[in-house]
C-alpha positions in Angstrom: -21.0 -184.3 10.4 -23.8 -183.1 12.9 -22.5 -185.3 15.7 -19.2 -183.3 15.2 -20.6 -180.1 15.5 -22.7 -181.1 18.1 -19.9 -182.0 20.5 -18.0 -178.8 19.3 -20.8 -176.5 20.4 -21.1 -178.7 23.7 -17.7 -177.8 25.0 -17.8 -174.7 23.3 -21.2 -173.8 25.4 -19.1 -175.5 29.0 -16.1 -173.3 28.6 -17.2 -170.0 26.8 -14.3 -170.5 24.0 -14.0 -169.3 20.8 -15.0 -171.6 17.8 -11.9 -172.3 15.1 -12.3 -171.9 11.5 -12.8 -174.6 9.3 -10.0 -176.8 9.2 -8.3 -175.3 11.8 -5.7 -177.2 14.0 -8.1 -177.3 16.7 -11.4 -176.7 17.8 -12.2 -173.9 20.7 -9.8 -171.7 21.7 -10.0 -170.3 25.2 -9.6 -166.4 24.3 -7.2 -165.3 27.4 -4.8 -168.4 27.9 -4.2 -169.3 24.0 -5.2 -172.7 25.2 -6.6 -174.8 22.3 -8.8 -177.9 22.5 -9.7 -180.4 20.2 -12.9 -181.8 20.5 -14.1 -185.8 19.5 -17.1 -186.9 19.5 -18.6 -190.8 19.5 -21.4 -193.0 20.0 -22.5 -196.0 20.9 -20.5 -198.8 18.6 -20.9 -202.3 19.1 -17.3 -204.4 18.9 -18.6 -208.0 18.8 -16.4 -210.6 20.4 -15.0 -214.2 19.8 -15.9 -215.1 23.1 -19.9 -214.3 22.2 -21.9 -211.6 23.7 -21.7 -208.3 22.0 -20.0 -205.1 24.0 -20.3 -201.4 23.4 -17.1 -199.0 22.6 -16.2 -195.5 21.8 -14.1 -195.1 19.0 -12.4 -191.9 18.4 -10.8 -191.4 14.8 -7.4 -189.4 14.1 -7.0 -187.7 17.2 -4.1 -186.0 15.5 -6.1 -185.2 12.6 -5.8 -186.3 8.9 -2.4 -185.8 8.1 -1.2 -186.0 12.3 -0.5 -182.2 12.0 -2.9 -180.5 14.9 -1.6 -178.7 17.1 -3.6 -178.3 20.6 -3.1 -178.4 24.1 -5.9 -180.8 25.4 -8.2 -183.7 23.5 -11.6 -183.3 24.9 -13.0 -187.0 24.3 -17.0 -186.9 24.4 -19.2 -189.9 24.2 -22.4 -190.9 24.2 -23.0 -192.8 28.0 -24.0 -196.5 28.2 -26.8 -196.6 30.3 -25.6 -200.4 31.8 -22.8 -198.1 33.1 -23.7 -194.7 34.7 -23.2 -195.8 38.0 -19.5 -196.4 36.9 -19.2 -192.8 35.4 -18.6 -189.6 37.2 -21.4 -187.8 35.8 -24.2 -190.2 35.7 -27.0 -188.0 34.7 -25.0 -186.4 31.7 -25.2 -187.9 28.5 -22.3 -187.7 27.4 -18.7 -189.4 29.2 -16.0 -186.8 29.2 -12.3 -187.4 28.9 -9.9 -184.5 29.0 -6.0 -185.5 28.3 -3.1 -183.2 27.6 -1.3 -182.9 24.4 1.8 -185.2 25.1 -0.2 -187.8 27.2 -2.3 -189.1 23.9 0.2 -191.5 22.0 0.1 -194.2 24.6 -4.0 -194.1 24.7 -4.0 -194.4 20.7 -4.1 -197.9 18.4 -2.3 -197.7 15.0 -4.9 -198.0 12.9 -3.6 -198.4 10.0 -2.5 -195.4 8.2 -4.0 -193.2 10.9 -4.3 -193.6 15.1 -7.6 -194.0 17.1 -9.0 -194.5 20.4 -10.8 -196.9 21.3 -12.4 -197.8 24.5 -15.1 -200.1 26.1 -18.3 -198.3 28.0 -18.0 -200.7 31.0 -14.9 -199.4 33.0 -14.8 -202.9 35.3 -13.7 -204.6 32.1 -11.3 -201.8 30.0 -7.7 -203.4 29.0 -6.8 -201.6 26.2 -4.3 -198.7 25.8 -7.1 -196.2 26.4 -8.3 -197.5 29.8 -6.5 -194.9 31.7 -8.9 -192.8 30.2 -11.5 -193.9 33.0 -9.2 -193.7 36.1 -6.9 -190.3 35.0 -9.1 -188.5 32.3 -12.4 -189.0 33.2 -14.1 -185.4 33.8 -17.4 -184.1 34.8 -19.2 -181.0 32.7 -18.9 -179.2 35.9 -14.8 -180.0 36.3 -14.4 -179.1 32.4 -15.9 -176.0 33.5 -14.1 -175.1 36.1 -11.2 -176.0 34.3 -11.6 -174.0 31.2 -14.1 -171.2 31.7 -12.5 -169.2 34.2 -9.6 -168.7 31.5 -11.8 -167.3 29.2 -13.3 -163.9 31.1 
């Protein structure tokens, strides 16, 4: 629960939004625009392999929420940097990686999980093949880009 509201208050502090109410469909609201964000948040998990050594992945639950019913514009995708890896990331001296993708650009980045859809991506870009490795090439943000992206909207 504190890593959640952790990452909420993190993007909330970047753009200067305004915080949801519990159980909201979304997370920050940038006041001016009406543009809503949802905000995920993970850390380091280790996905151990057939072929031996153990990697490191992100895995973001229910992007959609629990019963697929949010309703936002963008899915800001935090996560706590590899260090093996910061030379690969655009904002090496962060800790956290940022992602930022539209609304209708999630499905094809999500696993069906089940009952519910996830993300899931490795830390090491040179080696992501899973639906969410676009994530790294098309998403990938700096704080400064989310920002500039999202502030302005919001004075």
């Amino acid at each position: 629960m504190l890593s959640i509201t952790v990452s909420r208050y993190t993007v909330l502090t970047i753009v200067r939004g305004v915080l949801s109410e519990y159980n909201a469909s979304f997370d920050v609201e940038i006041n001016r625009q009406g543009i809503k964000l949802e905000v995920k948040f993970s850390r380091l998990n280790i996905a151990f392999r057939k072929a031996g050594a153990p990697t490191k992945r992100w895995a973001w639950a229910k992007p959609f929420g629990e019963s697929g019913n949010k309703e936002f514009n963008n899915l800001i995708l935090l996560g706590i940097t590899d260090e093996r890896y910061l030379k690969y990331y655009l904002d090496p001296l962060n800790k956290f990686i940022i992602f930022d993708a539209p609304y209708d650009e999630i499905i094809p980045l999500t696993i069906n999980s089940g009952r519910y859809r996830s993300i899931q991506l490795t830390t090491n870009p040179n080696s992501a093949k899973s639906s969410a490795s676009p994530l790294f090439e098309k998403y990938q943000i700096t704080s400064d880009e989310l920002e500039r992206r999202y502030r302005y909207m919001s004075t």
